[in-house]
DRENPA-3360 file (N, C-alpha, C; in nm, 2 decimals, always signed):
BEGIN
1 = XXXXXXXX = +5.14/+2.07/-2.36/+5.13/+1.98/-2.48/+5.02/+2.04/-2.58 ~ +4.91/+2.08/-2.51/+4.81/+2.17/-2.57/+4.86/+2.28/-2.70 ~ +4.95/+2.35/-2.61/+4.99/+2.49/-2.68/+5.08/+2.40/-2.80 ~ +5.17/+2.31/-2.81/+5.21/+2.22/-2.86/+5.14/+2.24/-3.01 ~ +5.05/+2.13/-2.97/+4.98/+2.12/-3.11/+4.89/+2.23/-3.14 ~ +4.85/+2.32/-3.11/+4.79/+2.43/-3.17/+4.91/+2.51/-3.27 ~ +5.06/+2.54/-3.20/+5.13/+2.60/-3.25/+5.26/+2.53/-3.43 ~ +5.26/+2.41/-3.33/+5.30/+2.32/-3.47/+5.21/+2.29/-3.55;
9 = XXXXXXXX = +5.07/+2.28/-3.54/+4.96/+2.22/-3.63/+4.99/+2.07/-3.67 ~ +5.05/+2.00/-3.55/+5.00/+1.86/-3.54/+5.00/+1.78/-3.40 ~ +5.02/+1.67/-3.43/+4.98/+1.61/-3.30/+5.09/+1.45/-3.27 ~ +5.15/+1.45/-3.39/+5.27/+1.32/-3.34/+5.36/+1.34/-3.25 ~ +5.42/+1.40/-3.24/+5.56/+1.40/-3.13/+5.43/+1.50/-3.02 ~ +5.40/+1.56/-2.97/+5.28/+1.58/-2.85/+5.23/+1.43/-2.76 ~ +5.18/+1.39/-2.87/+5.14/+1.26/-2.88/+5.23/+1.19/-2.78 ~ +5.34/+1.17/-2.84/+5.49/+1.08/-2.79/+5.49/+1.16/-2.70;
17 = XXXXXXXX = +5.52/+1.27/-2.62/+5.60/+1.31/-2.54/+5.48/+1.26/-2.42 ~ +5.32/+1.27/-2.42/+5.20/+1.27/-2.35/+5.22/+1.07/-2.31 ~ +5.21/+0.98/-2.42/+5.25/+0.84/-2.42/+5.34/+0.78/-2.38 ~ +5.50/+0.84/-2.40/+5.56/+0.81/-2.34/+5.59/+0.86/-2.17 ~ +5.55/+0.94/-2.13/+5.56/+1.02/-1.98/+5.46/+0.94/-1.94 ~ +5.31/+0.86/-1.95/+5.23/+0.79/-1.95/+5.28/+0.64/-1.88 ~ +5.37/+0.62/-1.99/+5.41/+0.43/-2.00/+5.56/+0.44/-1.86 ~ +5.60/+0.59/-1.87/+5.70/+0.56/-1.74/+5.65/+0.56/-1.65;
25 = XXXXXXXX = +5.56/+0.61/-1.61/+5.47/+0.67/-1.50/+5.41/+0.50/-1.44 ~ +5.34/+0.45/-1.51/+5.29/+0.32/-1.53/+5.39/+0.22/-1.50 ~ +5.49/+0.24/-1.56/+5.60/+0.12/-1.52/+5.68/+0.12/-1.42 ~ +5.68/+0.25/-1.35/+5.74/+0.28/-1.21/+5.67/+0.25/-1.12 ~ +5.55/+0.24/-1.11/+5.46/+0.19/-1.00/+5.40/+0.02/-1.05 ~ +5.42/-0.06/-1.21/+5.47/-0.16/-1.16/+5.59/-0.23/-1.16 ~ +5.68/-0.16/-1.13/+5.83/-0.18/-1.07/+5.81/-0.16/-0.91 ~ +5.77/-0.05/-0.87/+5.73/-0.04/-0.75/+5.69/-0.20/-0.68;
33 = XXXXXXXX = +5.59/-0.17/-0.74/+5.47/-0.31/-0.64/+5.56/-0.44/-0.69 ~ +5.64/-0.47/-0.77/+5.78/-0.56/-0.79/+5.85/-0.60/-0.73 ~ +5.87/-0.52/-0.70/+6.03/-0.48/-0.64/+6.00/-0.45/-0.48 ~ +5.90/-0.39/-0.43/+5.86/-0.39/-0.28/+6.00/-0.34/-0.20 ~ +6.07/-0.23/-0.31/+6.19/-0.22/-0.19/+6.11/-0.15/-0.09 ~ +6.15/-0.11/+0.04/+6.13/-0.02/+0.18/+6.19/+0.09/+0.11 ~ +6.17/+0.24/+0.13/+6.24/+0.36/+0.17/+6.34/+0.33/+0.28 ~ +6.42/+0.44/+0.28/+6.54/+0.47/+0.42/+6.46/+0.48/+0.50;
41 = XXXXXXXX = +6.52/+0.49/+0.65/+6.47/+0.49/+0.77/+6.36/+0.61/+0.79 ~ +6.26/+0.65/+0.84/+6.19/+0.77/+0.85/+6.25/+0.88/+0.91 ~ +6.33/+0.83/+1.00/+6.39/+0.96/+1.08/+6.46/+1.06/+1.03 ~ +6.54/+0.95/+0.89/+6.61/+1.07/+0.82/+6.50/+1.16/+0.69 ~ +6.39/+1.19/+0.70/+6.29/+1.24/+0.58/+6.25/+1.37/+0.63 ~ +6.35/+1.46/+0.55/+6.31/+1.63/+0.60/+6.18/+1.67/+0.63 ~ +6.09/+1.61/+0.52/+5.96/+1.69/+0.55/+5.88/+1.59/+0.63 ~ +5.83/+1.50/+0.62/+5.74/+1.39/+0.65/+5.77/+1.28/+0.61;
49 = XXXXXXXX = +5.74/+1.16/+0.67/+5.74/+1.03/+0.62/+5.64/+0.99/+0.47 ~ +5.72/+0.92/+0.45/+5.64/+0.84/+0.33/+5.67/+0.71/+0.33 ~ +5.58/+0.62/+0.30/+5.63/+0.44/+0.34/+5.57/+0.41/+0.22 ~ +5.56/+0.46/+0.11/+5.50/+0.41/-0.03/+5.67/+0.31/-0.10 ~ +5.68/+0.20/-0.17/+5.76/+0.15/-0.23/+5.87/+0.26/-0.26 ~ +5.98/+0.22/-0.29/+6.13/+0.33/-0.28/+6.15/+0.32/-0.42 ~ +6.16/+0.16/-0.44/+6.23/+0.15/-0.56/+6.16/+0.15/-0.73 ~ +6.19/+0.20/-0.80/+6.24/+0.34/-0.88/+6.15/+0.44/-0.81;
57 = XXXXXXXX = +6.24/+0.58/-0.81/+6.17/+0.71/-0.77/+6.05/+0.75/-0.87 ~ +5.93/+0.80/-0.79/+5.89/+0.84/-0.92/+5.90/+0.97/-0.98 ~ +5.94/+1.04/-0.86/+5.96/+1.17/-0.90/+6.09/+1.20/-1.03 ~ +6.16/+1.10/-1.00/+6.30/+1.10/-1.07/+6.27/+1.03/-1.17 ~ +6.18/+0.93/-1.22/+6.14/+0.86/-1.32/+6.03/+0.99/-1.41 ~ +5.93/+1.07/-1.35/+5.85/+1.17/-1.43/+5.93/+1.26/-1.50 ~ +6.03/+1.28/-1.38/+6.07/+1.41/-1.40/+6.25/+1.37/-1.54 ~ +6.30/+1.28/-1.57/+6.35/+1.24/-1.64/+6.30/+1.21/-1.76;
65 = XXXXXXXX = +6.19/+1.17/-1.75/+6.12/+1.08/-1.93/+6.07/+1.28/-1.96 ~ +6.02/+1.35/-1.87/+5.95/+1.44/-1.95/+6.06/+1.49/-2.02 ~ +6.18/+1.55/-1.91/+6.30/+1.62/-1.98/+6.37/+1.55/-2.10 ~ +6.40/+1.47/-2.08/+6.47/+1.35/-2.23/+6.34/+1.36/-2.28 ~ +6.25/+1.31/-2.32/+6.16/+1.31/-2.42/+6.13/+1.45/-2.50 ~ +6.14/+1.56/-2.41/+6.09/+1.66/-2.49/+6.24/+1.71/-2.55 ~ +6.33/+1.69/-2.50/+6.47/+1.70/-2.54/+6.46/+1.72/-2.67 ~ +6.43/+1.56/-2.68/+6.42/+1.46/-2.82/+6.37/+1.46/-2.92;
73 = XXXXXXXX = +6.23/+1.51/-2.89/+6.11/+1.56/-2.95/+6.12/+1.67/-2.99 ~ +6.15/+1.76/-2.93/+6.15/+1.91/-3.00/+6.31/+1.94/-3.08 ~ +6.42/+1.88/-3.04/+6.54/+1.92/-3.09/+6.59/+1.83/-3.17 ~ +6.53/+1.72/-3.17/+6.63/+1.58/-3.28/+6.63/+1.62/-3.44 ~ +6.49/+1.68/-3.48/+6.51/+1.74/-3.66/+6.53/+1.84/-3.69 ~ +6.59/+1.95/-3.57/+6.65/+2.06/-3.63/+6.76/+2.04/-3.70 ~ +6.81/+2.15/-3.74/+6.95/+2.11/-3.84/+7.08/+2.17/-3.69 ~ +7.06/+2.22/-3.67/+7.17/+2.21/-3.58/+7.16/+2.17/-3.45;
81 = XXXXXXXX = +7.27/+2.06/-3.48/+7.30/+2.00/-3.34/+7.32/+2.02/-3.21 ~ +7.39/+2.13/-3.23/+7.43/+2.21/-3.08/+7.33/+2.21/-2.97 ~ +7.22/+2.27/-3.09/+7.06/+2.26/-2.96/+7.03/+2.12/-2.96 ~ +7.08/+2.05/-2.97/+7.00/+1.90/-2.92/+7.09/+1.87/-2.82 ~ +7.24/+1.87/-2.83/+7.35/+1.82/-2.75/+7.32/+1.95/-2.60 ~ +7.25/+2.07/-2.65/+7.20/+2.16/-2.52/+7.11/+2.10/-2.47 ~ +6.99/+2.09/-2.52/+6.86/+2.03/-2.49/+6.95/+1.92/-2.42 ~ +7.01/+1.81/-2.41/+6.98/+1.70/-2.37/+7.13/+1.71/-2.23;
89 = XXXXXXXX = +7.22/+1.80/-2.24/+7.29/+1.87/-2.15/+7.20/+1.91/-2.03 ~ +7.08/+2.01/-2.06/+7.04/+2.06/-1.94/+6.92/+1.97/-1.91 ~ +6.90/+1.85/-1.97/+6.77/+1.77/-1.93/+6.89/+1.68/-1.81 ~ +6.97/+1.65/-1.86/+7.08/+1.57/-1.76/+7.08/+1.67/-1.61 ~ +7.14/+1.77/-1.64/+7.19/+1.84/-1.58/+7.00/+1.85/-1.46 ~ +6.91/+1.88/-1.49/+6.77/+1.87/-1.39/+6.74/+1.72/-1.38 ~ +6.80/+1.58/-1.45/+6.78/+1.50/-1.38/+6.87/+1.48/-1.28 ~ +7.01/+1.51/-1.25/+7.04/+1.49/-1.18/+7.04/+1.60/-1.00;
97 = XXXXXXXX = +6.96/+1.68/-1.06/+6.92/+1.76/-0.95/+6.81/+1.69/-0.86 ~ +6.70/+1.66/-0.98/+6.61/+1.61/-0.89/+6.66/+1.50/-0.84 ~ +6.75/+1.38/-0.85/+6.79/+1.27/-0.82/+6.83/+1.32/-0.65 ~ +6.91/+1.39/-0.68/+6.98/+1.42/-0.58/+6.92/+1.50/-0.45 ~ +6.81/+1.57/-0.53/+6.73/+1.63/-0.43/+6.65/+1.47/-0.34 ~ +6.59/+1.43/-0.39/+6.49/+1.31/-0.33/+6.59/+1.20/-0.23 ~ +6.74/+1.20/-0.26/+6.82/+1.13/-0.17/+6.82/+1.23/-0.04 ~ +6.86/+1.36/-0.08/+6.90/+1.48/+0.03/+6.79/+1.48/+0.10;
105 = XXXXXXXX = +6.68/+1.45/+0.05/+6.53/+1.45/+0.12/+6.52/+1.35/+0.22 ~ +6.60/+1.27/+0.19/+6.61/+1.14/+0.27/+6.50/+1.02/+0.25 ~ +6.42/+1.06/+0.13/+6.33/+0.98/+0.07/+6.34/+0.81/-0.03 ~ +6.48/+0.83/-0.08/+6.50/+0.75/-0.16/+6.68/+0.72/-0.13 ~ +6.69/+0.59/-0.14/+6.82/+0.55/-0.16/+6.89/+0.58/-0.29 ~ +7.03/+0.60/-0.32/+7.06/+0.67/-0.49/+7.05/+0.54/-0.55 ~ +7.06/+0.42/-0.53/+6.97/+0.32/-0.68/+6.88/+0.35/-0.68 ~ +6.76/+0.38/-0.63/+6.62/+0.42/-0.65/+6.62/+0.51/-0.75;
113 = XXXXXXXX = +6.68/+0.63/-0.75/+6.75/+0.78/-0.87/+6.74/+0.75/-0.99 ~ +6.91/+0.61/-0.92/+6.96/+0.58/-1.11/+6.90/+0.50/-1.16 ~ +6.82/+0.41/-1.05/+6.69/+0.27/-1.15/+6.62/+0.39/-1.26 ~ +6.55/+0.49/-1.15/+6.44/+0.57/-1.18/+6.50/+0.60/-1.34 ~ +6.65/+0.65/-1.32/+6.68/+0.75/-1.45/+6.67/+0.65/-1.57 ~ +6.72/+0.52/-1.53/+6.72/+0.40/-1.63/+6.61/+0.38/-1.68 ~ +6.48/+0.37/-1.64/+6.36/+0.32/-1.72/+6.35/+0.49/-1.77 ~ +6.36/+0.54/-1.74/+6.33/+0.69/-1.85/+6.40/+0.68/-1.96;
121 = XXXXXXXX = +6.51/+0.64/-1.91/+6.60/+0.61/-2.04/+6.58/+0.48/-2.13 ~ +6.54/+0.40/-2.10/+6.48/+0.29/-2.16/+6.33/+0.31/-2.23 ~ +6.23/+0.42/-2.17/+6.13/+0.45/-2.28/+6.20/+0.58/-2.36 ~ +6.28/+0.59/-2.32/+6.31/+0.74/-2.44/+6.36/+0.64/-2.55 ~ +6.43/+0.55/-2.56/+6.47/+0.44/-2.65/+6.37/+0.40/-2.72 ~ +6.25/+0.39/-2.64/+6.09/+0.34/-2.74/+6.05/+0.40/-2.80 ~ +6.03/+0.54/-2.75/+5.98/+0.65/-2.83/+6.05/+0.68/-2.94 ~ +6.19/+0.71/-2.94/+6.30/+0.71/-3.01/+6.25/+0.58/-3.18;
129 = XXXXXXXX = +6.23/+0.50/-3.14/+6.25/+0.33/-3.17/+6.09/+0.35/-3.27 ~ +5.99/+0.43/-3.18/+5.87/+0.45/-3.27/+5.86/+0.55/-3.34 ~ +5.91/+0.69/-3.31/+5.92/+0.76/-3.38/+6.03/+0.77/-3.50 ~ +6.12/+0.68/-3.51/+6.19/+0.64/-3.64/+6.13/+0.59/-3.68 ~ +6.05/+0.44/-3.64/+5.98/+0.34/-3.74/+5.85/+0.45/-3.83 ~ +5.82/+0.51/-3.74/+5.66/+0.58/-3.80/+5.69/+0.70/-3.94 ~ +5.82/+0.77/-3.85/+5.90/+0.85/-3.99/+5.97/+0.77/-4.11 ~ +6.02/+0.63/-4.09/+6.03/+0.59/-4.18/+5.94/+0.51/-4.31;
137 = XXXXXXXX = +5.81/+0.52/-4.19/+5.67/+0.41/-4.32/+5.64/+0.57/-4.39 ~ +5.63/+0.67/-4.34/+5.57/+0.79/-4.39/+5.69/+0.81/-4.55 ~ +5.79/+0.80/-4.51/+5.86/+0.87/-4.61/+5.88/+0.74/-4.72 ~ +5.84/+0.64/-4.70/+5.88/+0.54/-4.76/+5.75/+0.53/-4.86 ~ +5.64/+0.58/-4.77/+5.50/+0.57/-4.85/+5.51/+0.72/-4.96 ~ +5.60/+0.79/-4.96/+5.57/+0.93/-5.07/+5.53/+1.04/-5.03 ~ +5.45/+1.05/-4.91/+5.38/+1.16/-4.86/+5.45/+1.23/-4.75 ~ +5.36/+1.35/-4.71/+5.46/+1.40/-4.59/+5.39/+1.39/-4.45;
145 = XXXXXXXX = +5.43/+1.34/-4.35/+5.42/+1.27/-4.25/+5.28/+1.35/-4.18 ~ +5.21/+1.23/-4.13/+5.09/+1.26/-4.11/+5.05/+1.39/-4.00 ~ +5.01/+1.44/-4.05/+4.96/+1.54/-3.94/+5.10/+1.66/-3.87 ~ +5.21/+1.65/-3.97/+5.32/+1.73/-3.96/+5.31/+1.86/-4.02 ~ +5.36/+1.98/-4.01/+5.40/+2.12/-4.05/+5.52/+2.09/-4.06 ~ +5.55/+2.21/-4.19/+5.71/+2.24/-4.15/+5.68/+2.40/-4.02 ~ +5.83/+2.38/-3.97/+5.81/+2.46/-3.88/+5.90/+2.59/-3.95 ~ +5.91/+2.72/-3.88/+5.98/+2.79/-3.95/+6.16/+2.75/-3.95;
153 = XXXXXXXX = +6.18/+2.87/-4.09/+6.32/+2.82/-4.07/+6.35/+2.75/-4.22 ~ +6.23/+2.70/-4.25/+6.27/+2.62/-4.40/+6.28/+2.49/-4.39 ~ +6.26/+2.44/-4.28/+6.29/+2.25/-4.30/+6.19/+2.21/-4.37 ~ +6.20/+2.07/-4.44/+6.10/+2.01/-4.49/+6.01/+1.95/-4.36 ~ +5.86/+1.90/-4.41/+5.82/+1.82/-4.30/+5.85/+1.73/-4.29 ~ +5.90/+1.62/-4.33/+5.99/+1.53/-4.32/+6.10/+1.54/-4.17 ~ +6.14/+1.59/-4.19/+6.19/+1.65/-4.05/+6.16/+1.70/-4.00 ~ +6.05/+1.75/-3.96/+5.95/+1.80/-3.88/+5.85/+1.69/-3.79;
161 = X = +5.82/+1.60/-3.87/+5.73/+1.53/-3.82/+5.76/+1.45/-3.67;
% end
């Protein structure tokens, strides 16, 4: 995230990707303590047991919000779509690995996965939801969005931000 903002020369969408990975993280464990589902039986858990809450994964809820969010964040104001519809192909394509791994693990039941994938997908909707509202006061106010560069390539900041 670091190299992030040193390299774009700002800090909004960094920002987003650090806040929202944050708020999933946070809401998985209180879903967890919610929800108080059990894990599967121990016997089936390749490496060791774990008796922490099942339901949503967190592994599958981190590892989902980071890949969609940065998806989203780095490929939504390019001009070409292809790389966003890629970006957000191979973020699918590793959440559904990890999902699958943590069942094969014998750690989580597969609603635990797809809960998990849901609330990532539910803050990528907020982030999404904030980072339109925020690019829309910016452009609405005249100026070019706070603390944005253009990046190479020729975009305006406006699309960049």
């Amino acid at each position: 995230m670091l190299g992030w903002v040193f390299t774009a020369r700002h800090a909004w969408r960094p920002l987003l990707l650090a806040g929202g990975t944050l708020v999933a993280i946070v809401g998985v464990r209180l879903i967890a303590e919610l929800v108080g589902r059990a894990r599967p039986p121990v016997r089936g858990m390749l490496i060791g047991p774990e008796l922490s809450e099942s339901f949503p994964s967190g592994h599958v809820v981190g590892a989902a919000a980071i890949m969609l969010l940065t998806a989203y964040l780095v490929f939504s104001r390019r001009r070409n779509p292809r790389a966003a519809v890629a970006a957000f192909v191979v973020a699918s394509l590793g959440i559904v690995a990890t999902a699958a791994s943590r069942v094969y693990l014998g750690y989580h039941w597969a609603t635990d996965a797809v809960g998990a994938a849901c609330v990532a997908l539910i803050v990528l909707g907020l982030v999404i939801a904030i980072d339109t509202y925020r690019t829309s006061r910016v452009a609405d106010a005249g100026s070019p969005a706070l603390g944005a560069a253009p990046i190479s390539g020729g975009t305006s900041t406006a699309e960049n931000g």
